[in-house]
C-alpha positions as YAML, in Angstrom:
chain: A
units: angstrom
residues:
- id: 1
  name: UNK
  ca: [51.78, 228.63, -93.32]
- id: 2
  name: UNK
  ca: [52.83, 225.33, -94.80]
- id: 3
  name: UNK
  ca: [52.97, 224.17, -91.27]
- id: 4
  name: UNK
  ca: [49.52, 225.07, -89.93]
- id: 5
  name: UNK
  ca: [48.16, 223.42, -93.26]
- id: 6
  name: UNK
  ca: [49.90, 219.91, -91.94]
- id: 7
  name: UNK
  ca: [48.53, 220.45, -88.52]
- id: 8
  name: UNK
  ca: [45.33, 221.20, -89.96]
- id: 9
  name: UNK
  ca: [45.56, 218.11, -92.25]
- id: 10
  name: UNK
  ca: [46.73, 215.77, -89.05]
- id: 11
  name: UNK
  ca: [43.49, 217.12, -87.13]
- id: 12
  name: UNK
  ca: [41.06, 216.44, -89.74]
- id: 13
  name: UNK
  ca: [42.37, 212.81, -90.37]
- id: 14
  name: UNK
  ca: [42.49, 212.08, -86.63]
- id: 15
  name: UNK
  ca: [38.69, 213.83, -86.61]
- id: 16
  name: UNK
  ca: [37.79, 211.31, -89.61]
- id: 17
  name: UNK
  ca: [39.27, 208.30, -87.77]
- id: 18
  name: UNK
  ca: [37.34, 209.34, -84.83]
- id: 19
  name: UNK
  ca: [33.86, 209.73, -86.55]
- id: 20
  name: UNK
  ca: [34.61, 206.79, -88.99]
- id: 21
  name: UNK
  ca: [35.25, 204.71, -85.11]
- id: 22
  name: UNK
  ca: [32.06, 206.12, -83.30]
- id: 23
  name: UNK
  ca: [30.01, 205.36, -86.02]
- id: 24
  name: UNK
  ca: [31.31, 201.65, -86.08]
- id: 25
  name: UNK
  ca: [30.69, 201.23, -82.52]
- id: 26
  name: UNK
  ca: [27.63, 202.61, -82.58]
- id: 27
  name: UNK
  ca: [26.55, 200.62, -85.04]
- id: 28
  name: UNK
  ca: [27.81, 197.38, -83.53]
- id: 29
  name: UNK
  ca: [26.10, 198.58, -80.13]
- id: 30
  name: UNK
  ca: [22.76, 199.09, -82.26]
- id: 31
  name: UNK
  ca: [23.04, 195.07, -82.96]
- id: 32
  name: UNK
  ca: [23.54, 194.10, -79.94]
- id: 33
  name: UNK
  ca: [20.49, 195.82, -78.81]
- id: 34
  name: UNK
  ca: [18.48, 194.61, -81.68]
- id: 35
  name: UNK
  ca: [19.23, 191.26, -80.33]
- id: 36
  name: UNK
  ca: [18.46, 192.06, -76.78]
- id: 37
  name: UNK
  ca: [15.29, 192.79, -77.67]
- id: 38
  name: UNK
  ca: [14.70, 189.39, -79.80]
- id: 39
  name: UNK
  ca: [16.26, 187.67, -76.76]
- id: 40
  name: UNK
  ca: [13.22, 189.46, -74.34]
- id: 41
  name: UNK
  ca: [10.56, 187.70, -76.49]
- id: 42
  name: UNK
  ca: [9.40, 184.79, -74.80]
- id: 43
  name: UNK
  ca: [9.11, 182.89, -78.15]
- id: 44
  name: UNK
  ca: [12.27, 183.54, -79.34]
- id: 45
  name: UNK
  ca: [15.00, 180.86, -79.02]
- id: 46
  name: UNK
  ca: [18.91, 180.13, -80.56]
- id: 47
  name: UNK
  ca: [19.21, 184.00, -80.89]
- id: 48
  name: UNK
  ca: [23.11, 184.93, -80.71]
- id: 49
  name: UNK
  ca: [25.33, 188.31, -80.97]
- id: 50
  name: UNK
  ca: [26.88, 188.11, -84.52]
- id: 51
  name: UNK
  ca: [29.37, 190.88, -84.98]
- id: 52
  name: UNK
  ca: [31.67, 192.21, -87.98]
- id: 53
  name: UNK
  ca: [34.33, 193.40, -86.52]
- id: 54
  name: UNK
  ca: [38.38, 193.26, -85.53]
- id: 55
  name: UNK
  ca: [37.79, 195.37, -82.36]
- id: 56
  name: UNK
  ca: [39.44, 193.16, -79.91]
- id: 57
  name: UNK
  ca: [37.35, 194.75, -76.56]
- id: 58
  name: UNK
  ca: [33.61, 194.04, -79.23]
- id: 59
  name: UNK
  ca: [34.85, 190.75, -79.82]
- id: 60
  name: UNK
  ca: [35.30, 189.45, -76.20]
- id: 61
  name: UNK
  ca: [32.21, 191.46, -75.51]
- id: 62
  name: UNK
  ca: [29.89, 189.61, -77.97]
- id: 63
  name: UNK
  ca: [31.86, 186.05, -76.59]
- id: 64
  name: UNK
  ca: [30.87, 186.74, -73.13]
- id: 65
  name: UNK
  ca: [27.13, 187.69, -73.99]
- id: 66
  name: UNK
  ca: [27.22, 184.47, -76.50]
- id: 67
  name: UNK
  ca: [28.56, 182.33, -73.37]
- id: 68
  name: UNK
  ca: [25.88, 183.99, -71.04]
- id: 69
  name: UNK
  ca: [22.59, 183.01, -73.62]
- id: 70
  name: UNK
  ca: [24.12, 179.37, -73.64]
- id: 71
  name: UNK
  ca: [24.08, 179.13, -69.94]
- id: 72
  name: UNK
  ca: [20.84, 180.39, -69.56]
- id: 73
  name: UNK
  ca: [19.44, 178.49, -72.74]
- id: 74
  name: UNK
  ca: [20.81, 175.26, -70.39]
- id: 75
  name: UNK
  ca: [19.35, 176.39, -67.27]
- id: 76
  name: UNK
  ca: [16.10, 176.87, -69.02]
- id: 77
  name: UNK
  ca: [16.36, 173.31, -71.06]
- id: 78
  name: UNK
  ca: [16.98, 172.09, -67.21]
- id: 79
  name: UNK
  ca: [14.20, 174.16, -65.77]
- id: 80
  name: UNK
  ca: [11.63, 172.24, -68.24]
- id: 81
  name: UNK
  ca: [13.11, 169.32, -67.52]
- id: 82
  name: UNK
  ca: [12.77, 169.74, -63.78]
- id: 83
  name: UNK
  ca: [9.14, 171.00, -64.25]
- id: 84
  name: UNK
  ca: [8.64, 167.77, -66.75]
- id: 85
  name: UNK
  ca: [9.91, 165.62, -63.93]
- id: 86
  name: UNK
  ca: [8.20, 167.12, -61.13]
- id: 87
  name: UNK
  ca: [4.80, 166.62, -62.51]
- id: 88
  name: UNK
  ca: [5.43, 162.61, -63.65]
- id: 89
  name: UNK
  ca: [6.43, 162.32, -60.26]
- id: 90
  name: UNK
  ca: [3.22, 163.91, -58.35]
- id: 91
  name: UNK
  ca: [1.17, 161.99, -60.72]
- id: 92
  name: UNK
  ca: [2.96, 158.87, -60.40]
- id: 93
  name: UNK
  ca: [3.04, 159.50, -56.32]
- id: 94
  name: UNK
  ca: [-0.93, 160.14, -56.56]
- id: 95
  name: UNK
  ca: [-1.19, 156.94, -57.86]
- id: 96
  name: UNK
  ca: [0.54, 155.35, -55.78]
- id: 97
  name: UNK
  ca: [-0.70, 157.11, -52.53]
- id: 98
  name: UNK
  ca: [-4.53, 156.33, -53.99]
- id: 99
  name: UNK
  ca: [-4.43, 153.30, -54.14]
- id: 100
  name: UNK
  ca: [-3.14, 151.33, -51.24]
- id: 101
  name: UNK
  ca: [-5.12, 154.34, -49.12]
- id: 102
  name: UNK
  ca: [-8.34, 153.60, -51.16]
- id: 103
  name: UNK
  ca: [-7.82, 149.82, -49.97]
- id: 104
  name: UNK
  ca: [-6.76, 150.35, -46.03]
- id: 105
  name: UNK
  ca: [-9.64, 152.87, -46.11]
- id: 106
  name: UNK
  ca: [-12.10, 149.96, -47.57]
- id: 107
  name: UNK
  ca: [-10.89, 147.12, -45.47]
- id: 108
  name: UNK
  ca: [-10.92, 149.59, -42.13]
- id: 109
  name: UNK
  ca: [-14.52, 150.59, -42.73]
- id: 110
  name: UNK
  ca: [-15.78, 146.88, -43.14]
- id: 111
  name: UNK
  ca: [-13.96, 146.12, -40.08]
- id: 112
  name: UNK
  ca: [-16.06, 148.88, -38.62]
- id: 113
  name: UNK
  ca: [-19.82, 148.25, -40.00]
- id: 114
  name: UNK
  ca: [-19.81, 144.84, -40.30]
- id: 115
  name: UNK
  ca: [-20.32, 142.91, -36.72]
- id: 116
  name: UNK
  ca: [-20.91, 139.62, -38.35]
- id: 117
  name: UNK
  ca: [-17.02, 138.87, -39.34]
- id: 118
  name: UNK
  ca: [-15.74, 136.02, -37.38]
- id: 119
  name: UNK
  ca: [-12.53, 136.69, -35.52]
- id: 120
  name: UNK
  ca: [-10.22, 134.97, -37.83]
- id: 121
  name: UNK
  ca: [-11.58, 137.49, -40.69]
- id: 122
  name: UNK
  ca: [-11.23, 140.32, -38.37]
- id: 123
  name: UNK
  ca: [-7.17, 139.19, -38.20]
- id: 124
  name: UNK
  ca: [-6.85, 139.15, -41.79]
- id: 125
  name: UNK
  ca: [-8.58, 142.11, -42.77]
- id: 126
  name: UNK
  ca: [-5.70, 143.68, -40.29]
- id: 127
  name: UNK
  ca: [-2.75, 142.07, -41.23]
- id: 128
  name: UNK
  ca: [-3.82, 142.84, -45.13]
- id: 129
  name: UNK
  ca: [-4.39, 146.87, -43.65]
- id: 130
  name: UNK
  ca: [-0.88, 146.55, -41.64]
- id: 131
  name: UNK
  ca: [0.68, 145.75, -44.98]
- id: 132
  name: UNK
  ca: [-0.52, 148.41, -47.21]
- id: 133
  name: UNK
  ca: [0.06, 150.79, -44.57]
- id: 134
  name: UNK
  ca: [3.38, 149.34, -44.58]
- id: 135
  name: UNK
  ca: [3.88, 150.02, -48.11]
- id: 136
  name: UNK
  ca: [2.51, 153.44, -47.91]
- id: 137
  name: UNK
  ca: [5.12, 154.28, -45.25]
- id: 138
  name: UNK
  ca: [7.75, 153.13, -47.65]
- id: 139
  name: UNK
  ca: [6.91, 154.99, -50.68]
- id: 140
  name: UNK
  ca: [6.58, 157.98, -48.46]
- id: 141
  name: UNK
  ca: [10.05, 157.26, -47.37]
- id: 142
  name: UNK
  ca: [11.39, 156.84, -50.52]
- id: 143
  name: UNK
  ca: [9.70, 159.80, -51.64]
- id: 144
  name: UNK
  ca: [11.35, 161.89, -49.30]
- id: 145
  name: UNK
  ca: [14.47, 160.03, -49.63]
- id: 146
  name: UNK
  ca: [15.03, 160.72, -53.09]
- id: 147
  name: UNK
  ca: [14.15, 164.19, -52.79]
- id: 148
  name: UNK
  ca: [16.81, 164.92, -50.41]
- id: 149
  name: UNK
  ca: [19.37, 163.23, -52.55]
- id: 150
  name: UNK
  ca: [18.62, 165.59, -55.82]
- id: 151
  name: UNK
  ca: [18.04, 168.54, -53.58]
- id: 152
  name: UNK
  ca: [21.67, 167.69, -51.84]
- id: 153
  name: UNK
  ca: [19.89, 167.48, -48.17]
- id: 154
  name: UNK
  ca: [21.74, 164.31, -47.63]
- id: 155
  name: UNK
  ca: [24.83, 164.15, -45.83]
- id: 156
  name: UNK
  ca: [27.51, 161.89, -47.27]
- id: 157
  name: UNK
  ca: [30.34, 161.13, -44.59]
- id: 158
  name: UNK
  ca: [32.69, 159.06, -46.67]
- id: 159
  name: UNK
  ca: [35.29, 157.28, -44.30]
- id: 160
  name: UNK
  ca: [37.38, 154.05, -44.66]
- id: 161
  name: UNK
  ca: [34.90, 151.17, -44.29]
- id: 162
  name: UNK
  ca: [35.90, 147.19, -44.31]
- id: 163
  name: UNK
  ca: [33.53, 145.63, -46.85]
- id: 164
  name: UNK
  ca: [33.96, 142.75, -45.84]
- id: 165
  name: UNK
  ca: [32.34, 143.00, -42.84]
- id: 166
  name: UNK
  ca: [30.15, 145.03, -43.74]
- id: 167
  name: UNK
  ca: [28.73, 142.91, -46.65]
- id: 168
  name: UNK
  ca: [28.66, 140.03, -43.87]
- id: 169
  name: UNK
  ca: [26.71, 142.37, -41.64]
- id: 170
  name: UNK
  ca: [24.18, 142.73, -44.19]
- id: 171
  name: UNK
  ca: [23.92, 139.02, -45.10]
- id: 172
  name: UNK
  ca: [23.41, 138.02, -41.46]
- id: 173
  name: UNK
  ca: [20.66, 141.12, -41.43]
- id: 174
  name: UNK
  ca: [18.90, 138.57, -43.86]
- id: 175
  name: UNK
  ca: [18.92, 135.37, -42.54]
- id: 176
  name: UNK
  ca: [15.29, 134.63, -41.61]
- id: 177
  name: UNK
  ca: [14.34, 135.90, -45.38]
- id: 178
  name: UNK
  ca: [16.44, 133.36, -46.89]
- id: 179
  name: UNK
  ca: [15.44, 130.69, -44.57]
- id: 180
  name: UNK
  ca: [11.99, 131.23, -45.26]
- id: 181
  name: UNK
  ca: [12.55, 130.91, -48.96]
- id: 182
  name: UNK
  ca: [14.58, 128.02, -48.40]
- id: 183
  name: UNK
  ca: [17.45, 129.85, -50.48]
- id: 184
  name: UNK
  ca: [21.03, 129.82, -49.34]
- id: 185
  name: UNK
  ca: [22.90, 132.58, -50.64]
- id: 186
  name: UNK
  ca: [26.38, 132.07, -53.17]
- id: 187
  name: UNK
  ca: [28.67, 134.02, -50.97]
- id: 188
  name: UNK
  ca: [32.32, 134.37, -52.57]
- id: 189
  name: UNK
  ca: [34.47, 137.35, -50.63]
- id: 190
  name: UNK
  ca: [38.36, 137.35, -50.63]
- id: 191
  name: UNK
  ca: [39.53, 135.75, -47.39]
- id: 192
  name: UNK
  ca: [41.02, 138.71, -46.27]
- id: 193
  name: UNK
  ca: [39.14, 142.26, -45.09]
- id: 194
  name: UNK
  ca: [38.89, 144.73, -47.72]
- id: 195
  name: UNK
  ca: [38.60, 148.55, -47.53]
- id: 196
  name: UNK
  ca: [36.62, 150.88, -49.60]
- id: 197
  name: UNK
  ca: [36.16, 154.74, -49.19]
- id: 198
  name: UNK
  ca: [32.11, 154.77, -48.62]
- id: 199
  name: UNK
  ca: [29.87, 156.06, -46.18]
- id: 200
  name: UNK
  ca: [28.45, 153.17, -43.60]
- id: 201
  name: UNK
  ca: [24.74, 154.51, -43.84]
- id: 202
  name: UNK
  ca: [24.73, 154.61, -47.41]
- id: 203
  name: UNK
  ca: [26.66, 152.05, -48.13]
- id: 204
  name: UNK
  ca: [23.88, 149.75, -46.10]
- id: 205
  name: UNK
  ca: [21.13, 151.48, -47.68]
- id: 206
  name: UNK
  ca: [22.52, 150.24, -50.66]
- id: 207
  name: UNK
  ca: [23.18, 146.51, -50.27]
- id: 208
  name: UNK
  ca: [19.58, 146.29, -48.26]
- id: 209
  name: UNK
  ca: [18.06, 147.67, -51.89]
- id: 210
  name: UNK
  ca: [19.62, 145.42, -54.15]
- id: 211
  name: UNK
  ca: [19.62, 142.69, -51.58]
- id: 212
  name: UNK
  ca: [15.94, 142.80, -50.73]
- id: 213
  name: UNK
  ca: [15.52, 143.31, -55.06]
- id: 214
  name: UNK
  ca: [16.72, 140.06, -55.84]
- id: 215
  name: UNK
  ca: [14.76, 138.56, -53.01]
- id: 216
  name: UNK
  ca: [11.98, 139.72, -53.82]
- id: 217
  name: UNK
  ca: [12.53, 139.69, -57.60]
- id: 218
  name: UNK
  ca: [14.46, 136.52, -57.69]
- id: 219
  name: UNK
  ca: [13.18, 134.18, -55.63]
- id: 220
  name: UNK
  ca: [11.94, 132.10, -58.50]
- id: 221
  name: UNK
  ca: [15.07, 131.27, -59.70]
- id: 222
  name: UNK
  ca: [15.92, 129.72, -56.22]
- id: 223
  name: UNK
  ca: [19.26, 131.30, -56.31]
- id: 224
  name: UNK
  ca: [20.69, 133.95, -54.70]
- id: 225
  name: UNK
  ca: [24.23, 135.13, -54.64]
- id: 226
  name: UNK
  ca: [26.68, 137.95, -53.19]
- id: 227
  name: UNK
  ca: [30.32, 138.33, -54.98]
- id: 228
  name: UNK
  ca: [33.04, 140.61, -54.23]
- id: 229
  name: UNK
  ca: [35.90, 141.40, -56.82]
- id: 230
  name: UNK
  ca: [38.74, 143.47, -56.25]
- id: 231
  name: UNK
  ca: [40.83, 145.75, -58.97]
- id: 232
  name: UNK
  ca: [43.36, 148.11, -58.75]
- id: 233
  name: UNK
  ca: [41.46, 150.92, -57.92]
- id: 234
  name: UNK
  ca: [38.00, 149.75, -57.12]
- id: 235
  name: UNK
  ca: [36.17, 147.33, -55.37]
- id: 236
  name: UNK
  ca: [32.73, 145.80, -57.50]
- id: 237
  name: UNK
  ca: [30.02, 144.01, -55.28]
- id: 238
  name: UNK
  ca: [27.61, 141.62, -57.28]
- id: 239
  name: UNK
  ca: [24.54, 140.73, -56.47]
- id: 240
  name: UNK
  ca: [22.93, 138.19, -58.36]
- id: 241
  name: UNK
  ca: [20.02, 135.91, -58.70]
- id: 242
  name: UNK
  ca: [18.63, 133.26, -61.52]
- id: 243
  name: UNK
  ca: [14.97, 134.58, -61.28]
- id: 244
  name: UNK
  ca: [12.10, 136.57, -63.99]
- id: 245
  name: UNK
  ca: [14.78, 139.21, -64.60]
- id: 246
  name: UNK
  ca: [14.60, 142.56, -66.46]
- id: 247
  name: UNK
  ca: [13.01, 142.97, -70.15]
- id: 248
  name: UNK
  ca: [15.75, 143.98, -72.54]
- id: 249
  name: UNK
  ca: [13.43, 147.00, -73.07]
- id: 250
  name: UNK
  ca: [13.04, 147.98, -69.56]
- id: 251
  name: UNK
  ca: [17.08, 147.76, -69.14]
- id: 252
  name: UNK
  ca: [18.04, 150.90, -70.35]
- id: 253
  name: UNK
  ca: [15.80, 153.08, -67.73]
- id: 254
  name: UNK
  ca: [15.86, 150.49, -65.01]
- id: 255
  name: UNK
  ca: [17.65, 153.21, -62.69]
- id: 256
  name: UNK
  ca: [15.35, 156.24, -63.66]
- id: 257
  name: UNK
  ca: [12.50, 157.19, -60.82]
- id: 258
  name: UNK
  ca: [9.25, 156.20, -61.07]
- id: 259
  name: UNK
  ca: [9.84, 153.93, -63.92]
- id: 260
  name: UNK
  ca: [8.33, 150.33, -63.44]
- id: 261
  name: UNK
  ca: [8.34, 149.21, -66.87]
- id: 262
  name: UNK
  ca: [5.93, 147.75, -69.48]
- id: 263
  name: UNK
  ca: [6.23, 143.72, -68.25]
- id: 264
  name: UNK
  ca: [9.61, 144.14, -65.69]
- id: 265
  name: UNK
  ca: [9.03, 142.45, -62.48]
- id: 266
  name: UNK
  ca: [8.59, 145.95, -60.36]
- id: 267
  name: UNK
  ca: [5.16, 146.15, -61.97]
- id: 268
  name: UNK
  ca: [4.10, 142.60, -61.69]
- id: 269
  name: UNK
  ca: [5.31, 142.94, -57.89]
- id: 270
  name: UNK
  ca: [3.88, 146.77, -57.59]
- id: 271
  name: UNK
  ca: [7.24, 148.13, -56.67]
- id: 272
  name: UNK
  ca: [6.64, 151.81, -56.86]
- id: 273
  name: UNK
  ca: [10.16, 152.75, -59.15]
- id: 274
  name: UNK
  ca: [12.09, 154.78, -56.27]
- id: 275
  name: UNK
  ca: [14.10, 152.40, -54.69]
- id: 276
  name: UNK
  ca: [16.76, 151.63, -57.40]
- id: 277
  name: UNK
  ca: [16.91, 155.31, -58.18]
- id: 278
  name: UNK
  ca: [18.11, 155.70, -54.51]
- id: 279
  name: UNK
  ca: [20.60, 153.24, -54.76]
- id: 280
  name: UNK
  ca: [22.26, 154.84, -57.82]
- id: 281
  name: UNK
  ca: [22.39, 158.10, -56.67]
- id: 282
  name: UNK
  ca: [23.91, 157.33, -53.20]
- id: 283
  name: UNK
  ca: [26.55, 154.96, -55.09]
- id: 284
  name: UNK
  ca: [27.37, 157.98, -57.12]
- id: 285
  name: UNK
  ca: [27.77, 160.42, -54.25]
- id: 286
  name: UNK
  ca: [30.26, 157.82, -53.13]
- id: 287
  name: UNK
  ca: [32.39, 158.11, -56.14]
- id: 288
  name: UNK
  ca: [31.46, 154.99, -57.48]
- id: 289
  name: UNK
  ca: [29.02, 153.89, -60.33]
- id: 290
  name: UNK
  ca: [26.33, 150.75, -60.65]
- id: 291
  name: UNK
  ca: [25.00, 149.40, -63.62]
- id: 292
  name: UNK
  ca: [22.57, 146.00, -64.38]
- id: 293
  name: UNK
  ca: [22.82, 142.96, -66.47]
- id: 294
  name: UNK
  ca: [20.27, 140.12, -67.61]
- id: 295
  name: UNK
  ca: [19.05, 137.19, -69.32]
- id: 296
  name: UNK
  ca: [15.73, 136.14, -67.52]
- id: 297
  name: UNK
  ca: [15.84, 132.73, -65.84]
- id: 298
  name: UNK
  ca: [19.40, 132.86, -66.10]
- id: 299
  name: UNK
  ca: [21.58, 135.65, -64.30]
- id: 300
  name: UNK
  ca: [20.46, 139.23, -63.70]
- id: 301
  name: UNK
  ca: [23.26, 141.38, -61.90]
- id: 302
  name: UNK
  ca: [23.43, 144.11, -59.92]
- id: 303
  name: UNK
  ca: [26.85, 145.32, -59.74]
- id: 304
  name: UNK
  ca: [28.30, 148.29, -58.83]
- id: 305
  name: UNK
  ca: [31.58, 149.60, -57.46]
- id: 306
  name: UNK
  ca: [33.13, 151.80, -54.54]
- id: 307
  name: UNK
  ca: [36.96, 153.50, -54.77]
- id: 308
  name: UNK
  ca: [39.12, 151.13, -52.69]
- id: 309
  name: UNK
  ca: [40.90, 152.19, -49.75]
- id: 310
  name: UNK
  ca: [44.68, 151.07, -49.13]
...
């Protein structure tokens, strides 16, 4: 008798236990799908599963739903950003398509109606049309360029490349531009070759950017220079010129798309923002990283570095 009592006893406990533990998870599962259903409402943001509880399986449960809301909390905070970004751009590109179209459109008809322009007009109503078309290819280029880059489109082949010739290469790419500005460039290279790890396309992309920026940017300054330095690890290529220079303003988003600053020299020059954005990303696939210095009318450098190859 005294045993069935203790067996009885033993069941009821272990039937308690059991009840006590269904009711706690079902009231733990009840959260969670109270805050399932916040998380559904569009408006409803920073909403985590918060759990009392020492059950080790609930615990690692509510972690992995926590870590899930954070990554899509970051997707979404990405999402806008992308959106964000994609409409500055279209509006920036409309812009920029507009108007040298508007102008080849309004120099093309005159050249059309108007049978009184002497011939000498005639030629420079078509070599200002050739140039804005020019500079609408360009920006279409660029455009399409940069696109592929973000999208990862863009093949990067990185092999062992001698700088040194290559940055000579380059130089000799630009001789008739320097002549005509009656600039000759500050070359200083080691006297030996030098390898880095970079892709040869790229890579040339990226010198004829910063190359044709200071150029273009610098020319003022009447000097132009090219510098090489090598460190343990890395190889840094400077380009530099003594010309209008960046705004200390402008400097910190000189690299972002699209941006031509308040009073920087891309929107006295009409520069349309893209190519520098290029050049970053493409020294970035290559391992490397670029960043700008300067003090207008003195130096404003370009520098940027590729992994060197032994």
């Amino acid at each position: 008798m005294i045993f069935g009592w203790i067996v009885s006893a033993v069941l009821a406990v272990i039937c308690v236990a059991i009840i006590i533990r269904h009711y706690h998870y079902t009231k733990q599962i009840h959260k969670i799908n109270y805050t399932l259903r916040d998380l559904l409402q569009a408006d409803h943001k920073n909403t985590y599963f918060r759990l009392r509880t020492n059950d080790e399986k609930l615990i690692q449960l509510v972690k992995m739903l926590n870590s899930l809301i954070q990554q899509i909390e970051a997707n979404n905070e990405r999402t806008n950003q992308l959106e964000n970004a994609h409409k500055k751009i279209m509006t920036h590109i409309s812009h920029d398509l507009r108007t040298p179209l508007t102008s080849i459109l309004g120099y093309i008809e005159v050249l059309k109606e108007d049978d009184t322009l002497c011939e000498d007009i005639r030629h420079e109503y078509l070599r200002i049309t050739f140039s804005k078309a020019q500079r609408l290819t360009k920006l279409v280029q660029d455009f399409f360029a940069l696109t592929k880059l973000e999208t990862g489109d863009t093949k990067i082949k990185v092999q062992k490349v001698n700088l040194t010739v290559c940055l000579q290469e380059i130089l000799v790419g630009f001789y008739q531009d320097f002549s005509k500005l009656n600039i000759e460039p500050k070359i200083d290279f080691p006297n030996k070759s030098v390898y880095v790890w970079a892709d040869p396309n790229s890579l040339e992309r990226i010198l004829n950017n910063l190359i044709s920026n200071a150029l273009r940017y610098g020319k003022d300054g009447g000097e132009i220079g090219l510098t090489m330095r090598v460190e343990l690890e890395k190889v840094w290529v400077d380009v530099w010129d003594r010309g209008q220079g960046i705004s200390e303003d402008d400097l910190p988003y000189i690299f972002e798309r699209l941006y031509t600053g308040k009073a920087s020299r891309n929107r006295h020059l009409q520069g349309n923002g893209l190519g520098l954005s290029i050049t970053k990303k493409l020294v970035e696939k290559q391992h490397g990283e670029i960043m700008v210095t300067s003090s207008p009318y003195q130096k404003t450098v370009f520098s940027f570095y590729l992994l060197k190859a032994d």
